[in-house]
MINUMAR-621721 format. One record per atom (N, C-alpha, C, O): x, y, z negated; residue in three letters. Coordinates in steps of 0.05 Angstrom, whole numbers, plus 5000, padded with zeros to 4 digits. Each point is the difference from the previous one (the first is absolute). Layout:
residues N
XYZAla...
This chain:
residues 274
666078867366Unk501649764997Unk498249755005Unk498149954987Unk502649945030Unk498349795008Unk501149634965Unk501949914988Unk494950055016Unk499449844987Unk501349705005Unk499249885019Unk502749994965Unk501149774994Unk498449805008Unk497749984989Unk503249855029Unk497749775002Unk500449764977Unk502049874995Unk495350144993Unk499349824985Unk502349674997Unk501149914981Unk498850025038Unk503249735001Unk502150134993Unk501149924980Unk500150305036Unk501950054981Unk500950074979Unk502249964991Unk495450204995Unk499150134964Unk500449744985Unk501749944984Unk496349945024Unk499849634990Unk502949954990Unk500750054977Unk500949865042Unk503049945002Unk501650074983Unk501249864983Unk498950335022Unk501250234975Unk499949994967Unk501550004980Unk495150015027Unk500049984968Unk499049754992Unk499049954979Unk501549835046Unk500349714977Unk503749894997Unk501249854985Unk499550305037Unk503449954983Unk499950154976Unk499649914977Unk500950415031Unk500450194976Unk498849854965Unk501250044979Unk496149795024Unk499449794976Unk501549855000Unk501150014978Unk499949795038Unk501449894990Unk502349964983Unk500549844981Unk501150415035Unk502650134994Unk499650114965Unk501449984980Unk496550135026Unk499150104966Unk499649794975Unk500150034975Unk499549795038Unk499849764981Unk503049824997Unk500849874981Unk500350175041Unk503049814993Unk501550255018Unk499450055023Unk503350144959Unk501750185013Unk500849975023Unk499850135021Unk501649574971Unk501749845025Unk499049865020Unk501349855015Unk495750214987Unk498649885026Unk500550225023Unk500050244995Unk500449675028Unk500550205021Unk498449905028Unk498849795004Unk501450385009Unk499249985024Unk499249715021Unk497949905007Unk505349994999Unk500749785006Unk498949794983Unk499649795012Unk499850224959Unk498549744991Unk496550065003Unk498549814996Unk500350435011Unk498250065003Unk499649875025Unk498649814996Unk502250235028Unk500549885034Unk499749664999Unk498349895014Unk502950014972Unk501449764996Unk497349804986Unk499649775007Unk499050384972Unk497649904982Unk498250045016Unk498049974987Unk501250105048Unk497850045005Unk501249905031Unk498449995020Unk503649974982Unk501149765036Unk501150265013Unk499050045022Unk502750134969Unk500650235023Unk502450004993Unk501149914981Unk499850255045Unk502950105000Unk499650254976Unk498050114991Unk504949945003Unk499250314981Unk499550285021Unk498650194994Unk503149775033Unk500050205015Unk497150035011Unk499150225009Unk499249514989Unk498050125018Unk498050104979Unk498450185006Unk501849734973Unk498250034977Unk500850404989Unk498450154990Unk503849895015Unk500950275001Unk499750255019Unk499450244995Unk501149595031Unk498950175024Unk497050085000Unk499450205013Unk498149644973Unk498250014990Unk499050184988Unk498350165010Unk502849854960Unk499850214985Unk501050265005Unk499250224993Unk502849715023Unk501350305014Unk498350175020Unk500650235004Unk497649665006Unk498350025030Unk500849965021Unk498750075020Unk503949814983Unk501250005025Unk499649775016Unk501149975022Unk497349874969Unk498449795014Unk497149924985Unk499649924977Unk498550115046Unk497249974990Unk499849585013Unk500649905022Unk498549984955Unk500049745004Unk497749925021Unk498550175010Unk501449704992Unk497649835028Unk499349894982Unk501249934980Unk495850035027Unk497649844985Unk500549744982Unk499049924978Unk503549935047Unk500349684990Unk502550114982Unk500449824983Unk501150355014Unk501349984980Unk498050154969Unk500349914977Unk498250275027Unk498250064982Unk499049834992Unk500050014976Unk499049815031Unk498849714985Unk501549844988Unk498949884981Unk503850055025Unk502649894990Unk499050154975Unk498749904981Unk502150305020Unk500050254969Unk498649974987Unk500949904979Unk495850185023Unk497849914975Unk500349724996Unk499649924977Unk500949905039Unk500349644986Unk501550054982Unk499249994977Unk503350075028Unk502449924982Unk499450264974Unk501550034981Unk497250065021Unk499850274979Unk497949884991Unk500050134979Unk498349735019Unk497149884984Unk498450274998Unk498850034979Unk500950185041Unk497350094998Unk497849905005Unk499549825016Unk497950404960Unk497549825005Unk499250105038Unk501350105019Unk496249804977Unk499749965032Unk499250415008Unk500050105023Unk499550034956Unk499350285008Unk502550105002Unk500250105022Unk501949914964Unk503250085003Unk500449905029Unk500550165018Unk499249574987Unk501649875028Unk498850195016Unk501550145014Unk494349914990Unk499350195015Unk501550285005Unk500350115022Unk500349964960Unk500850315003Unk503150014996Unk500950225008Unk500749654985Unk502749915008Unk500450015036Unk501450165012Unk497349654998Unk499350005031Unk498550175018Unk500550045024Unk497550074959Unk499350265017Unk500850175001Unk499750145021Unk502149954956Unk502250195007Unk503049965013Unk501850165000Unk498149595012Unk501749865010Unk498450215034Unk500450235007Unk498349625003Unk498549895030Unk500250515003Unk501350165013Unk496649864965Unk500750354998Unk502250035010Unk500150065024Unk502249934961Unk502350165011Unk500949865023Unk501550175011Unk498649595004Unk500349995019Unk498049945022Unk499849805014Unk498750424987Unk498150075017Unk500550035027Unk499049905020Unk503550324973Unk501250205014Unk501049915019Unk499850095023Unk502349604964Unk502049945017Unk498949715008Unk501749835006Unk495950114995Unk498749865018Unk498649945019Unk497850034991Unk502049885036Unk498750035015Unk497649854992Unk497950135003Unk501549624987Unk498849784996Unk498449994979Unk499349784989Unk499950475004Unk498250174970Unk498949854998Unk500649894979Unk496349945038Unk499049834999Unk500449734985Unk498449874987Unk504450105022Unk501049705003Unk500450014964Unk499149824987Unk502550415001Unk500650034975Unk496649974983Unk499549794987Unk499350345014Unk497250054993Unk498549754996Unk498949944979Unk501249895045Unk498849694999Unk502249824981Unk499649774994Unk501850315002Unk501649864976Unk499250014977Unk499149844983Unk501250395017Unk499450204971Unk496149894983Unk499049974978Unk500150015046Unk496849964994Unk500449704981Unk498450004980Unk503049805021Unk500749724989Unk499950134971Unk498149964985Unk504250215008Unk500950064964Unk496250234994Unk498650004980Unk500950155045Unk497850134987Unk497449734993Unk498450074983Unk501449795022Unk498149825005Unk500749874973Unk499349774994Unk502150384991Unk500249744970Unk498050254984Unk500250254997Unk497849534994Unk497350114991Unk500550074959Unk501849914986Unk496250265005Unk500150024982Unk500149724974Unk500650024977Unk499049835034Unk499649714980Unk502750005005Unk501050124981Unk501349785042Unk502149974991Unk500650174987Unk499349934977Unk501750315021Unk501350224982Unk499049794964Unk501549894984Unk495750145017Unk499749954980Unk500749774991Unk500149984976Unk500349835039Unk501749684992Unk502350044996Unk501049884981Unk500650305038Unk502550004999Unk501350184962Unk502250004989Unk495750095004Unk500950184976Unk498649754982Unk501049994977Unk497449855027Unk499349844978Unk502449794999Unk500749924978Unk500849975047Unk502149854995Unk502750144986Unk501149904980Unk499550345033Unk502450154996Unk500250104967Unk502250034990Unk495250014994Unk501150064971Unk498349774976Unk497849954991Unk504449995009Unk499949724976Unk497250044987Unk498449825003Unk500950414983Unk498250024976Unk496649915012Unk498149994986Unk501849945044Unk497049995003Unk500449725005Unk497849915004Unk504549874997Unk499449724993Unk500549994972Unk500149764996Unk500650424971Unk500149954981Unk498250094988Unk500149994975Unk497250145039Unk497950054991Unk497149755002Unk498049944988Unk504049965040Unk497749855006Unk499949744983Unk497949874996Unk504950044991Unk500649874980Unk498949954968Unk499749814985Unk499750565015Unk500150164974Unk496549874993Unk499249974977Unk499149985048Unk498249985003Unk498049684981Unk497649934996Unk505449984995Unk499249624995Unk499750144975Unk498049894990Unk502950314992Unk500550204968Unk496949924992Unk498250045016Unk501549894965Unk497350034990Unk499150194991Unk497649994994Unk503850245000Unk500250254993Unk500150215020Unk500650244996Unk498749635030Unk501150215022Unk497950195007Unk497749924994Unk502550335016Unk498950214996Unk500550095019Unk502349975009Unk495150215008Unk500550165024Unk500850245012Unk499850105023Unk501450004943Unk500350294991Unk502850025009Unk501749844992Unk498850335025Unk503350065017Unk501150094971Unk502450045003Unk496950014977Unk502250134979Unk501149614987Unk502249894995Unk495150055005Unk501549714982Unk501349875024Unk502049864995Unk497550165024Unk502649855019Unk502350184997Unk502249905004Unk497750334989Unk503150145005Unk501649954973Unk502350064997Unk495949814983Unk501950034978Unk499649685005Unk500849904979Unk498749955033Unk500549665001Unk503350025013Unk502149914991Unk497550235028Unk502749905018Unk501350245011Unk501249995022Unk498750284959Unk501850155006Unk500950195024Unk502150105007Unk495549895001Unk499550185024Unk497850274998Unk498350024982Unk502050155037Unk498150234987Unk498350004997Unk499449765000Unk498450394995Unk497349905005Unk498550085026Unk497749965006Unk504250165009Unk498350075024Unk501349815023Unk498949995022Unk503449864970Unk500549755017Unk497749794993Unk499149875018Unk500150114961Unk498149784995Unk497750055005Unk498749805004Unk500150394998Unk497550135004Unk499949935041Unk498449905015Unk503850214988Unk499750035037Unk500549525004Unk498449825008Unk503650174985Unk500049665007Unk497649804987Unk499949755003Unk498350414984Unk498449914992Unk497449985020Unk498449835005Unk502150425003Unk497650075020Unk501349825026Unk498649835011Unk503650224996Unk501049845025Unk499749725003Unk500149895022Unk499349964949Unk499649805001Unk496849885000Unk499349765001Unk499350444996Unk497649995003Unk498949975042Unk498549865014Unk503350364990Unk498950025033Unk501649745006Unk498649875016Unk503250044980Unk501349775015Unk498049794987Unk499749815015Unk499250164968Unk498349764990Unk501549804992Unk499549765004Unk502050334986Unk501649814979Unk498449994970Unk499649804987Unk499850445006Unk497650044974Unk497150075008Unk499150165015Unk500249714973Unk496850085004Unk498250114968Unk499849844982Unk499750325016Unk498850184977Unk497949824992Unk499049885018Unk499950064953Unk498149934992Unk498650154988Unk500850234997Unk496549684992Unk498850264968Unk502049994974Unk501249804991Unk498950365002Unk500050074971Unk504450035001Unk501649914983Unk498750225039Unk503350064993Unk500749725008Unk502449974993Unk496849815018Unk501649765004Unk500649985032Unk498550145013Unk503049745000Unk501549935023Unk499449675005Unk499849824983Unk500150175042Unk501249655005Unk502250065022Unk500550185016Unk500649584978Unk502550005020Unk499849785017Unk500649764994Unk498550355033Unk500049955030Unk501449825011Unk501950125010Unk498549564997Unk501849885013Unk501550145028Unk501149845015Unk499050334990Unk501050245018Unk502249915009Unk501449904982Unk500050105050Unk502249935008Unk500150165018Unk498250065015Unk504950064984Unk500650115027Unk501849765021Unk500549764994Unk500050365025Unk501749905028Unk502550134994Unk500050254996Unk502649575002Unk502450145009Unk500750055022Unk501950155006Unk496149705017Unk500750025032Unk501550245014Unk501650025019Unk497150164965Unk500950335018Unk502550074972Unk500350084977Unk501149825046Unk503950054984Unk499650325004Unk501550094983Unk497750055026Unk500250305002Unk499650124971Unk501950134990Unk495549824993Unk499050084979Unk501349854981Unk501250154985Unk499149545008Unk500149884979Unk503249984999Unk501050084979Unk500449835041Unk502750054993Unk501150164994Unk501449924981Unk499150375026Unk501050184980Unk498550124973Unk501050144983Unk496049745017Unk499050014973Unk500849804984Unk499350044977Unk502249745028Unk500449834985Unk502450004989Unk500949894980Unk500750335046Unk502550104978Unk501050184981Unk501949984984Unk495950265021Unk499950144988Unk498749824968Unk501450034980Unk496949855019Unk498549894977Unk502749824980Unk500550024975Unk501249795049Unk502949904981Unk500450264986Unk499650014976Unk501450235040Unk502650184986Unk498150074973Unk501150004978Unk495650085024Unk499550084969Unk500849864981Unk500950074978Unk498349525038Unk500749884977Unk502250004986Unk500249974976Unk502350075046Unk502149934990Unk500850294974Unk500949934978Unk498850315027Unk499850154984Unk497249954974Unk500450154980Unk497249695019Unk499649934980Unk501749904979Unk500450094978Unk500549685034Unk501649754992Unk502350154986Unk500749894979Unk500750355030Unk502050064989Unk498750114976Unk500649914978Unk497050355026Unk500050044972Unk498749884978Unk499750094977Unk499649635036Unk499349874975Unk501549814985Unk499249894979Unk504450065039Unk502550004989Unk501150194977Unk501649924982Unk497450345019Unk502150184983Unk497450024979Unk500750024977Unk496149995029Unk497450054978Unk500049784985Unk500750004977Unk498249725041Unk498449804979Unk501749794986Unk502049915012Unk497449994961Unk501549804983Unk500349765021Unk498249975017Unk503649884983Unk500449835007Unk499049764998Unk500649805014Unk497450224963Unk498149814998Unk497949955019Unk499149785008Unk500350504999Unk497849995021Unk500650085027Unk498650135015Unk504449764990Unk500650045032Unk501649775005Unk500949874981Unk499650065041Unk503049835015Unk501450165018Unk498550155013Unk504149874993Unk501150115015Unk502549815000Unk501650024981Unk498849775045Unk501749804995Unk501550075032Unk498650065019Unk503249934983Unk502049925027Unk502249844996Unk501349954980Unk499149975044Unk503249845005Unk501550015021Unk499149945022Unk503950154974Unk500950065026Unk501549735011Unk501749914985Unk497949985039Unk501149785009Unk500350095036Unk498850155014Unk503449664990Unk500649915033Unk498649785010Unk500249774992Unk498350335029Unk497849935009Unk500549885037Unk501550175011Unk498049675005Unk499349875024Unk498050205012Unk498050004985Unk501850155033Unk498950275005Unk497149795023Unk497750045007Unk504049784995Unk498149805023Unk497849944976Unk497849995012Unk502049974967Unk497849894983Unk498050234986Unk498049954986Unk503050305022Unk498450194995Unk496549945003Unk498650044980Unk500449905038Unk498049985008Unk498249824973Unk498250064985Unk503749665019Unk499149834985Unk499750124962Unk498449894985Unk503350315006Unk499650034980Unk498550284996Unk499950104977Unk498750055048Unk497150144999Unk499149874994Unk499350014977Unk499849775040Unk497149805000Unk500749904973Unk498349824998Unk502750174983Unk500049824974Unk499750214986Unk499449954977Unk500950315027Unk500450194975Unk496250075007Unk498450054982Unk501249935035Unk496550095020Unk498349744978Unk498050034986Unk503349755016Unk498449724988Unk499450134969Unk497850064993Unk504249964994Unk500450034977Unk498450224988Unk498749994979Unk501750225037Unk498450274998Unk496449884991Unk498550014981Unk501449865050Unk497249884989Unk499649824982Unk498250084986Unk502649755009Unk500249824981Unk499550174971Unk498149974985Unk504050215012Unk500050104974Unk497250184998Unk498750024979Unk500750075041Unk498550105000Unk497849974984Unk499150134981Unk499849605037Unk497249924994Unk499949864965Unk498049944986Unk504950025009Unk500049914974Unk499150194975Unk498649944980Unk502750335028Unk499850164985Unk496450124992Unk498650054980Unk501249965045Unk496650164996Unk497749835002Unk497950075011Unk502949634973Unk498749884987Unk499250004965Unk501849934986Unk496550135004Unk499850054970Unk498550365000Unk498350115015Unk502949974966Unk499050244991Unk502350255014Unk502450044997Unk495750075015Unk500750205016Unk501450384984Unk498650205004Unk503149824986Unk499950194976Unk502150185013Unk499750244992Unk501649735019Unk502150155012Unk500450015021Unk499849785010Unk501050495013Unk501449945031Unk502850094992Unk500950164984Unk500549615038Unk503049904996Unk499850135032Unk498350075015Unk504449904984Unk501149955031Unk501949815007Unk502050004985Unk498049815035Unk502149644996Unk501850255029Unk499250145018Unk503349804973Unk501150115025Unk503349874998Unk501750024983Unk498249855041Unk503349875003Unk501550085021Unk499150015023Unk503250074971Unk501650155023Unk502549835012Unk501749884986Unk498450165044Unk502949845003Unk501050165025Unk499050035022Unk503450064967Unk501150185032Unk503250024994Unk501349964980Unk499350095043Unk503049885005Unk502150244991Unk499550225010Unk502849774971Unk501650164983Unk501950115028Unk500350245005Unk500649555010Unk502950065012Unk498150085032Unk497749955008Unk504550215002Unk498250035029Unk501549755019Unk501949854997Unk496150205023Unk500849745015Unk502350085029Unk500050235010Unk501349634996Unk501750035011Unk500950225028Unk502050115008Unk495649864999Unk498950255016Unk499950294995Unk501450155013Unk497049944966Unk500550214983Unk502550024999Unk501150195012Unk500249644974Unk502850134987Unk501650135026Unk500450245005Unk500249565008Unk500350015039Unk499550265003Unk501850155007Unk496049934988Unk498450285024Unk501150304974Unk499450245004Unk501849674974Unk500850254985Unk502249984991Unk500950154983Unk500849625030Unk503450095003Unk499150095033Unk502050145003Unk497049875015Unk500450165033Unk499050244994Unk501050195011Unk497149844972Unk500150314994Unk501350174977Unk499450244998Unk502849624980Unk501850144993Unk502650035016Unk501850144991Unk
């Protein structure tokens, strides 16, 4: 029995997750959450069409794999259509672009993508702070072998630098968002943990020591822009207010604004397909 190519395994079992997490998720909203038709996103999984390179790249963007997934998502792309190309070459010199993402991104891209290695780096202002992956896992609730490995990751990226005696300094260290390849779907993946933080610290923490505020209003869709840039101001603003004084706790400031009703288009494009 010949071996499943890797894109279509992928496929499969990132709907089949999804579906497992909400009954009533199907196919068509799977297609739809990532820019596809459902038929082609089906014909896919079915094998009855092997995608071309430029649609394989469509795929890992909109799927936020890290840059080793996008590698081997696409190599098993360019693989199975080997066969039915004359231009093997031509696929190959493509392909060399996604191989050429070096081990530092991977490792940036996992330091942006899970929340806990900018709440360590935070954890760091603690006057109590400790380099022992067990006291970070019982600070913020993660295992100890997540803290142990983002600990070390944050050492090779040089964001931390080790001192004597168990102490750390923390590195004015900056990355580049330039390469939308790596940071943008790490940066979405990094929302969705938050937003699943945020929930369970809705149903866990007293209300004393959280906010969780919204408001639903009708909105000028033209002024969108203008009320990023003010929610972006504010963000900073509050920011720098806050982590002035005594440093004793990491918080997370997070404000959300996204649109309830679909927009007129949508609605349009799913009365033509009922």
């Amino acid at each position: 029995m010949l071996r499943e190519p890797f894109y279509r395994n992928f496929l499969r079992e990132e709907l089949e997750g999804r579906c497992h997490s909400n009954s009533r998720y199907s196919l068509r909203a799977f297609a739809r959450s990532i820019g596809f038709e459902a038929s082609v996103i089906s014909q896919i999984i079915s094998g009855k069409r092997v995608p071309t390179l430029k649609t394989g790249k469509r795929l890992v963007e909109s799927l936020n794999l890290s840059p080793q997934l996008q590698f081997d998502f696409l190599n098993s792309i360019a693989n199975t259509r080997k066969d039915r190309d004359t231009s093997r070459v031509g696929i190959l010199k493509e392909l060399n672009t996604y191989n050429a993402l070096s081990k530092l991104d991977h490792e940036m891209f996992q330091m942006i993508a899970d929340w806990y290695h900018y709440a360590i780096l935070a954890l760091t202002f603690d006057k109590n702070f400790k380099t022992d992956p067990r006291w970070i896992s019982s600070q913020l609730d993660i295992t100890v072998t997540q803290a142990k490995i983002a600990l070390e990751r944050l050492y090779r990226l040089e964001f931390l630098k080790k001192l004597p005696k168990g102490k750390v300094e923390l590195k004015q260290n900056s990355f580049t968002t330039s390469n939308k390849k790596i940071t943008t779907p790490a940066l979405r993946l990094h929302q969705k943990q938050i937003l699943k933080k945020s929930m369970e610290s809705l149903e866990n923490d007293p209300i004393e020591s959280r906010s969780h505020n919204s408001m639903t209003l009708s909105i000028d869709p033209e002024k969108l822009s203008l009320a990023k840039s003010k929610i972006e101001d504010f963000i900073n603003h509050l920011s720098t207010e806050l982590e002035v004084g005594s440093k004793r706790q990491v918080y997370e400031l997070s404000i959300s604004l996204f649109p309830l009703q679909k927009n007129k288009k949508e609605i349009g494009n799913e009365n033509l397909k009922n």
